[in-house]
KOLMIGU-415007 format. One record per residue (C-alpha): x, y, z; residue number from 1. Coordinates in steps of 0.02 Angstrom, whole numbers, plus 50000, padded with zeros to 5 digits. Example, Ala and Ser with C-alpha at 12.3 -4.5 7.8 and 13.67 -1.06 7.14 Angstrom:
<<50615,49775,50390>,1>,
<<50684,49947,50357>,2>,
END
This chain:
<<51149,52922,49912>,1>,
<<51235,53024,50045>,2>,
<<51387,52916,50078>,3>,
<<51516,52782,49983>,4>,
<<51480,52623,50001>,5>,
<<51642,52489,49934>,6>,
<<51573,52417,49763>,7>,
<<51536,52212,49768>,8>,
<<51489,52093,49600>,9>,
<<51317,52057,49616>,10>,
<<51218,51899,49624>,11>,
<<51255,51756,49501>,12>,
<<51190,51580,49507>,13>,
<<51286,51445,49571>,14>,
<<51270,51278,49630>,15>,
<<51214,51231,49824>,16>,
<<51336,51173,49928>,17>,
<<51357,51110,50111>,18>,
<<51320,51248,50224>,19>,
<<51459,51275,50352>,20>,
<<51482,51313,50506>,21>,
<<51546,51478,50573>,22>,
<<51671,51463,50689>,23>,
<<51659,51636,50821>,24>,
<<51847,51669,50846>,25>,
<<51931,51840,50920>,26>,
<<52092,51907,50904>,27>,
<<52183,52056,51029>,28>,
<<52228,52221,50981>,29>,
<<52405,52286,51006>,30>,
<<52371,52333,51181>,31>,
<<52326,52169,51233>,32>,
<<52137,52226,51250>,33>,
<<52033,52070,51157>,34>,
<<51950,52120,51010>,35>,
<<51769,52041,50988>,36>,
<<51722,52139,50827>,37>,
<<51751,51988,50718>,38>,
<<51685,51846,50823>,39>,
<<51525,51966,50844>,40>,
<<51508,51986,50650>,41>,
<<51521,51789,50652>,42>,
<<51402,51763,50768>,43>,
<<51274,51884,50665>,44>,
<<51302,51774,50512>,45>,
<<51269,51598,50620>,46>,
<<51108,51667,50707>,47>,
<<51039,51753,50530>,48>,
<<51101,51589,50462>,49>,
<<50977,51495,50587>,50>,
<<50856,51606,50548>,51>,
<<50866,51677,50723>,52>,
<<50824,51853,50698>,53>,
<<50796,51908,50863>,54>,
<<50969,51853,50899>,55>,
<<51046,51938,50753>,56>,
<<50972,52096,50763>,57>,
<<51009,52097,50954>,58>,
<<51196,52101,50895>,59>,
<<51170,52270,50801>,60>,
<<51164,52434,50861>,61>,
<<50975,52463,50778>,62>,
<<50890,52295,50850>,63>,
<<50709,52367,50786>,64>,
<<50768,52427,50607>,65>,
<<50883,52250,50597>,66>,
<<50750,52151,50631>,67>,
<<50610,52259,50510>,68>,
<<50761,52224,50357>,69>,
<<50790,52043,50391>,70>,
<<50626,51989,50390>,71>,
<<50574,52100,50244>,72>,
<<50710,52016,50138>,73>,
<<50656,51849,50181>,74>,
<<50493,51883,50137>,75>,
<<50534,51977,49981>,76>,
<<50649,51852,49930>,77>,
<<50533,51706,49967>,78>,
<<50710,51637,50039>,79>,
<<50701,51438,50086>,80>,
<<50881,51423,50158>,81>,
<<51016,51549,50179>,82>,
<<51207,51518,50193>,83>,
<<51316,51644,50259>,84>,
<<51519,51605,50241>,85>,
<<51632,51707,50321>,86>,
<<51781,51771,50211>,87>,
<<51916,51909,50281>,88>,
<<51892,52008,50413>,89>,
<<51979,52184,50401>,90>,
<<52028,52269,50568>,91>,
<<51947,52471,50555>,92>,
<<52088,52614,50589>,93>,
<<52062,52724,50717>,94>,
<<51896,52762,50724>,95>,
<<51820,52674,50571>,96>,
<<51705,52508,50598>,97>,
<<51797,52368,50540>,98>,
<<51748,52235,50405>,99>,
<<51679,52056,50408>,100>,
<<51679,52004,50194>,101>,
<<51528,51873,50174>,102>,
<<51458,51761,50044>,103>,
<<51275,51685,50046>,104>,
<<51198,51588,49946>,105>,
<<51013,51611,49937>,106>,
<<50897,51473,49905>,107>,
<<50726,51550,49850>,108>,
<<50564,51487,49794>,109>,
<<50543,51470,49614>,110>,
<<50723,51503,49593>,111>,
<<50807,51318,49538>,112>,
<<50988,51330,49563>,113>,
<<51062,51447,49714>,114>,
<<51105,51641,49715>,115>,
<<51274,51710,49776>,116>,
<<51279,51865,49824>,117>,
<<51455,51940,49908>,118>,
<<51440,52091,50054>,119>,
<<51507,52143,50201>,120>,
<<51454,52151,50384>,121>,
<<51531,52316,50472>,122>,
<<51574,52322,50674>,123>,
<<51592,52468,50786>,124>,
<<51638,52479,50958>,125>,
<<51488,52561,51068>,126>,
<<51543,52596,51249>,127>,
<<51660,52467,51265>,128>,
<<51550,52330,51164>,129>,
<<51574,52260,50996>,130>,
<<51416,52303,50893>,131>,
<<51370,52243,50728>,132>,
<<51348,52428,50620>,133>,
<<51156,52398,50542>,134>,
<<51158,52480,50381>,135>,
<<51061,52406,50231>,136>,
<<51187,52353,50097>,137>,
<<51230,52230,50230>,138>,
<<51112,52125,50106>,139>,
<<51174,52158,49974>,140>,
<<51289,52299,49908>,141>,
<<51191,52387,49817>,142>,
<<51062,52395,49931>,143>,
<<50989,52572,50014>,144>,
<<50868,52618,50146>,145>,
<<50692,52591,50105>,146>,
<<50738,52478,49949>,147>,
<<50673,52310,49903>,148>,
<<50708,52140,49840>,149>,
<<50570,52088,49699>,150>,
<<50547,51887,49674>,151>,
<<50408,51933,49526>,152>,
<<50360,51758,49449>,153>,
<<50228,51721,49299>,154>,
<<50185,51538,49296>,155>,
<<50156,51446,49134>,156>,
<<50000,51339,49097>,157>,
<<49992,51172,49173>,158>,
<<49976,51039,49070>,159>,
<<49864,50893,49046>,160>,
<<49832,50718,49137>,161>,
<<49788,50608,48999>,162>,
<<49694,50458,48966>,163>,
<<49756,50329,48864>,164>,
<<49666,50395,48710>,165>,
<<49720,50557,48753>,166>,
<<49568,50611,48810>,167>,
<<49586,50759,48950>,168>,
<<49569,50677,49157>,169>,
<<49611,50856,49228>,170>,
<<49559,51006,49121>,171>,
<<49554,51209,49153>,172>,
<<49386,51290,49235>,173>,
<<49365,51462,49330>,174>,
<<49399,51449,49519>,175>,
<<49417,51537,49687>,176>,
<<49552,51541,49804>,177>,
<<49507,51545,49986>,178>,
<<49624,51588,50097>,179>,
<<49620,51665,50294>,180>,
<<49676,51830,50356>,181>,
<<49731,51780,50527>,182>,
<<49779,51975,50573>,183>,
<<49590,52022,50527>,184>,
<<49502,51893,50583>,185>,
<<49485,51967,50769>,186>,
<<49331,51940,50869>,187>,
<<49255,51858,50717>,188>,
<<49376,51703,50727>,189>,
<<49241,51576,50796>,190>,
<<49099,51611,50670>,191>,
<<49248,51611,50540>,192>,
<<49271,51427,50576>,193>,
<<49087,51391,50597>,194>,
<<49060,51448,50426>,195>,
<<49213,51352,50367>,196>,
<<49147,51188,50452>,197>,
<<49002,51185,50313>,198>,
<<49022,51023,50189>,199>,
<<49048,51129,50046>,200>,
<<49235,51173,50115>,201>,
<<49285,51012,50163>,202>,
<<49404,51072,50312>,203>,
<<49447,50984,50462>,204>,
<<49437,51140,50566>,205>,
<<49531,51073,50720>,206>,
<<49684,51063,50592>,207>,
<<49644,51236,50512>,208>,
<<49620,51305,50681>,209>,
<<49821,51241,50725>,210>,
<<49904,51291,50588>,211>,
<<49824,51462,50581>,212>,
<<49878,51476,50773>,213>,
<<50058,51430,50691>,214>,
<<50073,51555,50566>,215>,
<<50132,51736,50556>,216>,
<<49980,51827,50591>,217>,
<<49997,51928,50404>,218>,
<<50044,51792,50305>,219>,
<<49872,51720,50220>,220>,
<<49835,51523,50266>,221>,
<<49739,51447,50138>,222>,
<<49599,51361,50129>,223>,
<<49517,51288,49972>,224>,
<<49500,51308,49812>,225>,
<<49294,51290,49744>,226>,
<<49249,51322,49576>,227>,
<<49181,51468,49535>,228>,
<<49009,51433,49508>,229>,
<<49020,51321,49677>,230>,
<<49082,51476,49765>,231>,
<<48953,51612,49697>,232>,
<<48800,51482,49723>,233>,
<<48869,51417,49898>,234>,
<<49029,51506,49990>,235>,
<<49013,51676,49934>,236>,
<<48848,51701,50049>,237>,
<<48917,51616,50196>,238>,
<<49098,51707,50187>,239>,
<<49059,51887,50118>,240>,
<<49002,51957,50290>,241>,
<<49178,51947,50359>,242>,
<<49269,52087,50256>,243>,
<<49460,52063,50241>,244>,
<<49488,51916,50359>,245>,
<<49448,51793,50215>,246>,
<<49581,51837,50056>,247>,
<<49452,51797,49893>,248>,
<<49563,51768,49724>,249>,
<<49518,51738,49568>,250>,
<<49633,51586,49481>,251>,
<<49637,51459,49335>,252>,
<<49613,51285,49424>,253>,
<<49632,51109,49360>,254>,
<<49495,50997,49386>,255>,
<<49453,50802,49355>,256>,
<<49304,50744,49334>,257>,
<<49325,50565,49321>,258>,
<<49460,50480,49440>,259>,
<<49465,50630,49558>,260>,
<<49569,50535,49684>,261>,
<<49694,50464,49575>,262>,
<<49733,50624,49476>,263>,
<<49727,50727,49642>,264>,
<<49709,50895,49678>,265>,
<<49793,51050,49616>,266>,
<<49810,51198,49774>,267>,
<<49885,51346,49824>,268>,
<<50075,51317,49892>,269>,
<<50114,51322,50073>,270>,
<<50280,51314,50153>,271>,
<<50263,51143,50201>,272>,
<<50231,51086,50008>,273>,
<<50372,51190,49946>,274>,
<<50518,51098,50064>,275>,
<<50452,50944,49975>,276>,
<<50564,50862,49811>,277>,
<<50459,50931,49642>,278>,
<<50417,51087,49686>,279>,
<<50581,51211,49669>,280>,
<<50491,51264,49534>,281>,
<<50362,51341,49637>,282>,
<<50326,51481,49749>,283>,
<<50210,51538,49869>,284>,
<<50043,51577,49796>,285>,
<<50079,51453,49656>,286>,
<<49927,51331,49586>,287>,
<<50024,51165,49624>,288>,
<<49993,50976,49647>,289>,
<<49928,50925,49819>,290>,
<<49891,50754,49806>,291>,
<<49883,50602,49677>,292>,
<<49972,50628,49499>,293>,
<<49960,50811,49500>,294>,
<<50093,50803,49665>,295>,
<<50168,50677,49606>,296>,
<<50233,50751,49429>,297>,
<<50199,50954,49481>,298>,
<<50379,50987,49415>,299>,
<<50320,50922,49251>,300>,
<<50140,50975,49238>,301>,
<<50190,51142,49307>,302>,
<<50333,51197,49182>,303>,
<<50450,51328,49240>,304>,
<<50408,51513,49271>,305>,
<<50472,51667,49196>,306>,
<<50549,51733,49354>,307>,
<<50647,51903,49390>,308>,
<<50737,51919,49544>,309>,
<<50802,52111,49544>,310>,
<<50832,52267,49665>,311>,
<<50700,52407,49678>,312>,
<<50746,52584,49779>,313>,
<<50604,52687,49851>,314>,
<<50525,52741,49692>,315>,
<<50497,52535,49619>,316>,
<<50626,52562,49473>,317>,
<<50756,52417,49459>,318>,
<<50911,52430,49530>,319>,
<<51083,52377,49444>,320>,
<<51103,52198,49370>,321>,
<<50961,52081,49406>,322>,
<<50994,51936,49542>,323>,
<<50911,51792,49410>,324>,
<<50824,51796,49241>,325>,
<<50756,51658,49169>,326>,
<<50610,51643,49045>,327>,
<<50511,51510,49097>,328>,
<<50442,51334,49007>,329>,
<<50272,51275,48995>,330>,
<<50203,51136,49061>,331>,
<<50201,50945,48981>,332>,
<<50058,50828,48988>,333>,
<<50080,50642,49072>,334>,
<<49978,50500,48983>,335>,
<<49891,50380,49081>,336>,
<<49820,50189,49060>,337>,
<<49677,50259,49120>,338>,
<<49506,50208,49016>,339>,
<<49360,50349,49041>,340>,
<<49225,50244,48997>,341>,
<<49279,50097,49113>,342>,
<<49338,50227,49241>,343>,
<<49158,50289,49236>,344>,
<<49074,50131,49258>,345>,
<<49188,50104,49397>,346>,
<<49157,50255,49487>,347>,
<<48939,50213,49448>,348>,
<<48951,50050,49563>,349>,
<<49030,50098,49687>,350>,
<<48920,50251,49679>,351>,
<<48788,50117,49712>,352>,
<<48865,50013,49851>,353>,
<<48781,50061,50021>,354>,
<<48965,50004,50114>,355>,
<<49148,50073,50099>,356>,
<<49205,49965,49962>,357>,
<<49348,49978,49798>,358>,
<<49371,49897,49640>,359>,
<<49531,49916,49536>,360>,
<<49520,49853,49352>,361>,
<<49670,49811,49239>,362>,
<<49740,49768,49067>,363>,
<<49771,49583,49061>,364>,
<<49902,49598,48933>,365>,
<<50002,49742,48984>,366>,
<<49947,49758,49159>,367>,
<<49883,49958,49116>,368>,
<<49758,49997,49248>,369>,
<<49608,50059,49162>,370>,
<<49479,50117,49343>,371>,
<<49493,50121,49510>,372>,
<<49363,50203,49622>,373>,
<<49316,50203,49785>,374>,
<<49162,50226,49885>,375>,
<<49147,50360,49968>,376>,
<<49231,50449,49827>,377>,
<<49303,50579,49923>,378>,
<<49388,50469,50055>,379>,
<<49564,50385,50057>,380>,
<<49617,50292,49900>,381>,
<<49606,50099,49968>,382>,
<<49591,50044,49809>,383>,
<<49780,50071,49782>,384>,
<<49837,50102,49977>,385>,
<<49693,49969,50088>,386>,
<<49777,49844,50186>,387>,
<<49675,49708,50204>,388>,
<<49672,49509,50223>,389>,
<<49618,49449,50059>,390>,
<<49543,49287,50121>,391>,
<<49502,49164,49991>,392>,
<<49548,49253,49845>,393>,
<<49748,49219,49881>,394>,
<<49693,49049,49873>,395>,
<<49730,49074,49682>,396>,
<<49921,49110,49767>,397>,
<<49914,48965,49873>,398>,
<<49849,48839,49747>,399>,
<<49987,48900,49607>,400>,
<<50116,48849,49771>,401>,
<<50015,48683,49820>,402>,
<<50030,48631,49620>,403>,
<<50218,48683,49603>,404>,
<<50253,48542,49764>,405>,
<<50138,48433,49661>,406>,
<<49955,48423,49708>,407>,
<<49855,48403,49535>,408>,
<<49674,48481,49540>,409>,
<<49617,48316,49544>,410>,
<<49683,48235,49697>,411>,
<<49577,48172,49842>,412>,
<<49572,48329,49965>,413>,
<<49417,48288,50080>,414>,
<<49335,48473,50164>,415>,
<<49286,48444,50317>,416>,
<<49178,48559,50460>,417>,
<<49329,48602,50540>,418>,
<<49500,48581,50560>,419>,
<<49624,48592,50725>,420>,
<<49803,48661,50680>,421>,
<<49909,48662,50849>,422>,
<<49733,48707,50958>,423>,
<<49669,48834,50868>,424>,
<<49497,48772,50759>,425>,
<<49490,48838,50571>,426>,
<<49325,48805,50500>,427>,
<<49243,48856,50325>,428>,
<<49118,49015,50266>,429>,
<<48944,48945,50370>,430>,
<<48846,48894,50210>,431>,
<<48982,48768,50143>,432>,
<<48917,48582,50223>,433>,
<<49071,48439,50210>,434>,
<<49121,48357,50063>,435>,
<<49211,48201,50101>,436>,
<<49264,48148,49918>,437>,
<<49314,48322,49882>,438>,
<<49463,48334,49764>,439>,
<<49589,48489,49789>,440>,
<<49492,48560,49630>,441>,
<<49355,48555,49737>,442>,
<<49393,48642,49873>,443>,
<<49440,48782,49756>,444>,
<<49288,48776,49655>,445>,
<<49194,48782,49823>,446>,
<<49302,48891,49923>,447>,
<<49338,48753,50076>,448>,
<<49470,48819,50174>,449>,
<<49503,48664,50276>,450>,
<<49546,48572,50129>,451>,
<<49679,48708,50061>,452>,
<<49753,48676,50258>,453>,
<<49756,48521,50276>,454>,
<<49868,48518,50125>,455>,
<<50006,48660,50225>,456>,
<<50120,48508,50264>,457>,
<<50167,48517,50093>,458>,
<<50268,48682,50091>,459>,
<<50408,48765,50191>,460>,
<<50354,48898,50316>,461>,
<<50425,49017,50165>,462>,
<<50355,48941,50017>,463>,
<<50205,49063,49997>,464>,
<<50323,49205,50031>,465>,
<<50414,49143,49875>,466>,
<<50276,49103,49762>,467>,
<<50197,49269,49793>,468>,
<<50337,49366,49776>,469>,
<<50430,49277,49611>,470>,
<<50273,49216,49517>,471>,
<<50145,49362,49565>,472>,
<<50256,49505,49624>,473>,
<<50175,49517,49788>,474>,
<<50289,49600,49926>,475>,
<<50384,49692,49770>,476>,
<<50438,49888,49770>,477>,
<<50310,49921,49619>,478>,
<<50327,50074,49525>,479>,
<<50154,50119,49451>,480>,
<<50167,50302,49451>,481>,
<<50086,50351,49605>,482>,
<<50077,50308,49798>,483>,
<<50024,50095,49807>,484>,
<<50025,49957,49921>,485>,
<<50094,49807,49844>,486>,
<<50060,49677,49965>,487>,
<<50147,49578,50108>,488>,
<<50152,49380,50127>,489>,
<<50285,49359,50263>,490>,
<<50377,49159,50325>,491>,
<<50269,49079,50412>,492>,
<<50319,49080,50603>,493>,
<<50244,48920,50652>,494>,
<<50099,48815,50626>,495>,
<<49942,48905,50659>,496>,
<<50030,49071,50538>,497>,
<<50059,48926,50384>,498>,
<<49880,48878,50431>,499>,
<<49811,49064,50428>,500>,
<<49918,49118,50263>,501>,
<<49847,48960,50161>,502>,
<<49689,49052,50169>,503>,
<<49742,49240,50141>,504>,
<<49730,49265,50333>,505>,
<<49829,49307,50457>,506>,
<<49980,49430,50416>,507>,
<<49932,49407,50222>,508>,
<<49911,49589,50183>,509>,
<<49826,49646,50005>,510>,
<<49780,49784,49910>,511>,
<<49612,49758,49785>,512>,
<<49767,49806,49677>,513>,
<<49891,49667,49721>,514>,
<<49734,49572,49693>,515>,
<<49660,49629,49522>,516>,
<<49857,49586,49494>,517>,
<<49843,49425,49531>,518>,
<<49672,49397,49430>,519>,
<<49781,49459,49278>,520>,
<<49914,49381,49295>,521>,
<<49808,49194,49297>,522>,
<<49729,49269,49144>,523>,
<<49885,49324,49045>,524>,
<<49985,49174,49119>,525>,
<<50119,49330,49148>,526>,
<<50139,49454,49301>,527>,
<<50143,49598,49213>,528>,
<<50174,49733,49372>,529>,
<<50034,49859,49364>,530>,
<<50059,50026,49311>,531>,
<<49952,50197,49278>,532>,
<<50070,50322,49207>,533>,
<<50153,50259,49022>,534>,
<<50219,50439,48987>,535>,
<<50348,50492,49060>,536>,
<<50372,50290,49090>,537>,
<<50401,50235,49289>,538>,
<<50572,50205,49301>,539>,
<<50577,50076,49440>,540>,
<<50453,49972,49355>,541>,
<<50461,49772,49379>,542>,
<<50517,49660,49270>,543>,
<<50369,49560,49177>,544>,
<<50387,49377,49232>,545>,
<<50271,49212,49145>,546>,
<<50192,49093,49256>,547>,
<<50259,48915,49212>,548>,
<<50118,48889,49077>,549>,
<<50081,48719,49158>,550>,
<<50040,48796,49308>,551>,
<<49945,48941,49224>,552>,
<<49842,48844,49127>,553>,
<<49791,48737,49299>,554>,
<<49735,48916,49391>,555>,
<<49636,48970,49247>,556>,
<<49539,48797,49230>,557>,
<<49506,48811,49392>,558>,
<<49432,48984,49422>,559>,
<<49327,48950,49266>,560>,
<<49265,48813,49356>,561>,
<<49229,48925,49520>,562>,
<<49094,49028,49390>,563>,
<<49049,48869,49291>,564>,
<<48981,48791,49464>,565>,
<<49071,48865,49612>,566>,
<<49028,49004,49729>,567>,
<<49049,49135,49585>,568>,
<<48891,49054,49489>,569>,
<<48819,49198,49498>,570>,
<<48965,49286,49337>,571>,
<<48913,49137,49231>,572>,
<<48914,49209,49056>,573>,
<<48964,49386,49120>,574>,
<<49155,49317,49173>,575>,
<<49269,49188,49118>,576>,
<<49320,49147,49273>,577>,
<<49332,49193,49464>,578>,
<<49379,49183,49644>,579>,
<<49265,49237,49801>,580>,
<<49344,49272,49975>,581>,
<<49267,49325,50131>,582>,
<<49392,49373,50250>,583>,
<<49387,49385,50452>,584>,
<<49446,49543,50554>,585>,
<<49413,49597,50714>,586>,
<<49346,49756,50772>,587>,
<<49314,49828,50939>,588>,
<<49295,49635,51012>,589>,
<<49175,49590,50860>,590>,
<<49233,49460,50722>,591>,
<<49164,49558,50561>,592>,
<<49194,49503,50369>,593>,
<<49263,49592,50224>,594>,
<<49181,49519,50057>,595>,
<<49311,49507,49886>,596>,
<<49310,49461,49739>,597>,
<<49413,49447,49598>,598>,
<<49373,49402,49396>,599>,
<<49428,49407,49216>,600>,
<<49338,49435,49060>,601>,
<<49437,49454,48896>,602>,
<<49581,49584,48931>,603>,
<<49497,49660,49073>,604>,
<<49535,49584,49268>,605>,
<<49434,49661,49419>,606>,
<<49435,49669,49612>,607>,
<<49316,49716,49715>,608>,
<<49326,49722,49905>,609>,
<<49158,49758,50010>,610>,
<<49215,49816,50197>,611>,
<<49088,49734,50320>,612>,
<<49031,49637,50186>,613>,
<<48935,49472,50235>,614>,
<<49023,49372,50113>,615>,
<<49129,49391,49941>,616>,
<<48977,49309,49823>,617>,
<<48849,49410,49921>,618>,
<<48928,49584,49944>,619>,
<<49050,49605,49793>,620>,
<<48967,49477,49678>,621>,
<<48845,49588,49615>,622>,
<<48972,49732,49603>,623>,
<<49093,49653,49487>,624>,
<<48915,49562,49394>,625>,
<<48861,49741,49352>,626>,
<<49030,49816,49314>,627>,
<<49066,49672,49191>,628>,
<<48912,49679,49118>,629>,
<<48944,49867,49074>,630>,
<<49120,49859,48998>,631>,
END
């Protein structure tokens, strides 16, 4: 190759350590002149360290050929961090450069543990000025002009999402990869993007239009991934006219067809995914999880690739030892709770509402969540994440806390129009007239809220906080197996709060799945925490907990009664029993309603919250009526 080069081990795995700091020190020469060579071979480690090229290559004596090599080898490498440790520095005779020793240890994509590799960084002096001496084994020692790193990766199969017969949520089907060009995309850039804003890509183009401004001009930014009969029919037409600046490829996707939001999506990895925990598996161009389960266990479902990290000179043949060789694992399935048919039914009512609404259904016994859907379908998933006031439904909550201090179901609890708690006026839903020999059952069978508050004198400002938390696991880290909100009853911070949180308002906070919860938990007479994912098993799962049976056996009589004769009439003979709430919120000055529900039948417990909803029996009524009718 024209010249010796000293002869360094090459790369071996080892484990990732703290990166440290290089400290730029100098030293003098025997006539007293300071020598900078090894502070400036420092400094080139720190700023390629940094990932400054500019800075590095501005420290060599070929800036343009520096900075051509550095970036190549990041690229090449698919390199995520870099760590450059100064070892000995060796002062040159006479004329020859002298010697900065280095280790790094690469961290690359798809690579799990980091490389080492040991080389050397020469310095010359150049008219007075201590120069770092570019030549290419600087990477690596082995290294030649016009040679490359190779990061060549073949990904395994992904494996199933599963139902909990074992039926297939996610299988295989033909698909396009869309990505942009940015380079390419020239004077055609707008009508790019107004091509791109067409429903069938489902882009926020603002957001595409940043981070394409963001990225380096040749690397591709994706876009979507459409089936393939989606993209022949639809995108194909629309796209085809603009030549290179949109990057077609063919893949292998992973598609649900029921529960779309909770299995997620599977995508093509950027660089933001890959800095994320899961995916060191994964490289750039992979098919990985984006959202829902398939993020969520991608280092599962995705396996391990065969991957080969070698040398190649100018001609592509491999160079020396490779860097890392590993054969690579396929992918294994995760089994959910999940129940198609009942998923499907699910998804067909809320497919029917004509408002934004959720219902979450679960396994009385074991607390497996068999559906949840959303409508619109292809919006957030509130029926895990929605933060909402339950309203009346939490008065299953409150009355399990009202019975604990001792109020019996039969006790005189007259519901009157309206009640005044420290000034402020709390009255009841507008069809509900007074019932002056009401008893506390009731109220509940009826729904009155100034009843329930005009029994608040009866617990501490932190007794719901309690009873929610220890006998229904409200407010508790759950660990279902995907992203949740699990609910938030805070102390009471005076009156008018006690008042408000006795009828699930105020800063009571739900989810329809805290509340299909709660539905089971009357119904089992156990809080069994809700979970989706039984294989691999979530390992920060709650402890199951029984309701004192006393009390459980109170709450069940009385939601029976609220279908018997109460304002869930309408389930009678569809559910065993129920709870209605209709709960306030304000928007934009207006007062506006949110209609729930909640109900049991055999194993199966449901919410159902209606956003904008007049009222729980009028909006979601009919929603759980025609979901329980079907399962």
């Amino acid at each position: 190759m024209g010249r010796t080069r000293r002869r360094i081990p090459s790369a071996v795995p080892v484990a990732l350590s703290v990166v440290v700091a290089l400290a730029l020190t100098g030293c003098s020469d025997d006539g007293g002149k300071k020598d900078t060579s090894e502070a400036t071979a420092k400094e080139f480690l720190a700023a390629w360290q940094a990932n400054d090229i500019p800075k590095a290559a501005a420290l060599t004596d070929d800036p343009a050929k520096a900075t051509a090599a550095l970036n190549d080898a990041r690229k090449q490498l698919q390199l995520r961090q870099g760590e450059y440790t100064a070892e000995g520095y060796t002062k040159g005779k006479d004329d020859a450069p002298g010697s900065l020793a280095y280790t790094a240890k690469l961290t690359v994509a798809g690579v799990p543990e980091p490389l080492t590799i040991k080389s050397a960084v020469p310095v010359i002096d150049k008219d007075g000025k201590a120069l770092v001496h570019w030549q290419a084994n600087i990477l690596h020692p082995q290294f030649d002009e016009g040679w490359k790193f190779s990061n060549v990766r073949k990904t395994p199969d992904r494996a199933s999402i599963l139902d909990r017969n074992g039926g297939n949520l996610a299988g295989a089907m033909p698909a396009v990869s869309i990505s942009l060009w940015p380079a390419k995309m020239g004077a055609d850039a707008d009508a790019i993007y107004a091509a791109l804003s067409d429903p069938v890509f489902d882009k926020d183009i603002p957001k595409l239009k940043e981070q394409v401004a963001k990225s380096n001009p040749d690397n591709a930014v994706f876009v979507v991934n459409l089936s393939k009969d989606k993209f022949d029919r639809i995108a194909q037409p629309k796209l085809s006219r603009f030549g290179a600046a949109i990057v077609i490829k063919d893949i292998t996707l992973q598609t649900s067809t029921v529960a779309k939001q909770i299995v997620g999506q599977v995508g093509e990895a950027t660089d933001e995914i890959l800095q994320k925990p899961g995916y060191e598996n994964a490289g750039a161009g992979d098919q990985v999880g984006t959202s829902g389960l398939q993020a969520r266990y991608q280092a599962q479902l995705g396996g391990t690739p065969t991957t080969k990290v070698t040398i190649k000179n100018a001609n592509g043949a491999e160079v020396g030892t490779p860097l890392f060789e590993k054969a690579g694992t396929p992918g294994t399935p995760i089994k959910t709770t999940l129940d198609q048919k009942i998923q499907t039914e699910a998804e067909k009512v809320m497919a029917a509402s004509d408002k934004n609404a959720s219902i979450v259904a679960i396994d009385t016994k074991t607390g497996g969540i068999l559906a949840a859907a959303n409508n619109p379908a292809n919006g957030a998933n509130n029926a895990f994440n929605g933060r909402y006031a339950p309203g009346s439904t939490f008065k299953t909550v409150t009355a399990a806390a009202l019975m604990q201090a001792g109020l019996k179901p039969t006790d005189k609890a007259p519901c009157e129009n309206t009640l005044v708690v420290n000034g402020q006026t709390f009255k009841n839903y507008d069809d509900l007239k007074p019932i002056p020999d009401a008893t506390f059952g009731t109220d509940f069978m009826q729904s009155c809220n100034t009843g329930f508050i005009a029994q608040a004198d009866r617990l501490q400002d932190d007794t719901l906080t309690k009873v929610a938390n220890e006998t229904f696991g409200i407010g508790q880290q759950w660990d279902v197996g995907t992203t949740t909100f699990d609910g938030s009853v805070p102390p009471a911070a005076s009156k008018n709060d006690k008042a408000a949180s006795m009828i699930g308002q105020g800063k009571v906070q739900a989810s329809p799945l805290v509340m299909a919860s709660v539905a089971a938990t009357v119904d089992s007479g156990t809080f069994n925490q809700p979970v989706i994912v039984t294989d691999p098993a979530p390992p920060g799962r709650v402890a199951a907990k029984p309701v004192d049976p006393a009390i459980a056996g109170q709450l069940r009589a009385l939601m029976q009664s609220v279908v018997e004769g109460g304002t869930a009439a309408q389930l009678k003979g569809v559910a065993e029993g129920a709870k209605t709430g209709t709960a306030e919120f304000s928007e934009n000055g207006q007062v506006l309603t949110n209609g729930w529900m909640i109900a049991f039948k055999g194993d199966i417990a449901v919410a159902v919250i209606v956003e904008k909803g007049e009222s729980g029996g009028k909006a979601a009524g009919p929603i759980v009526k025609a979901f329980l009718s079907a399962v």
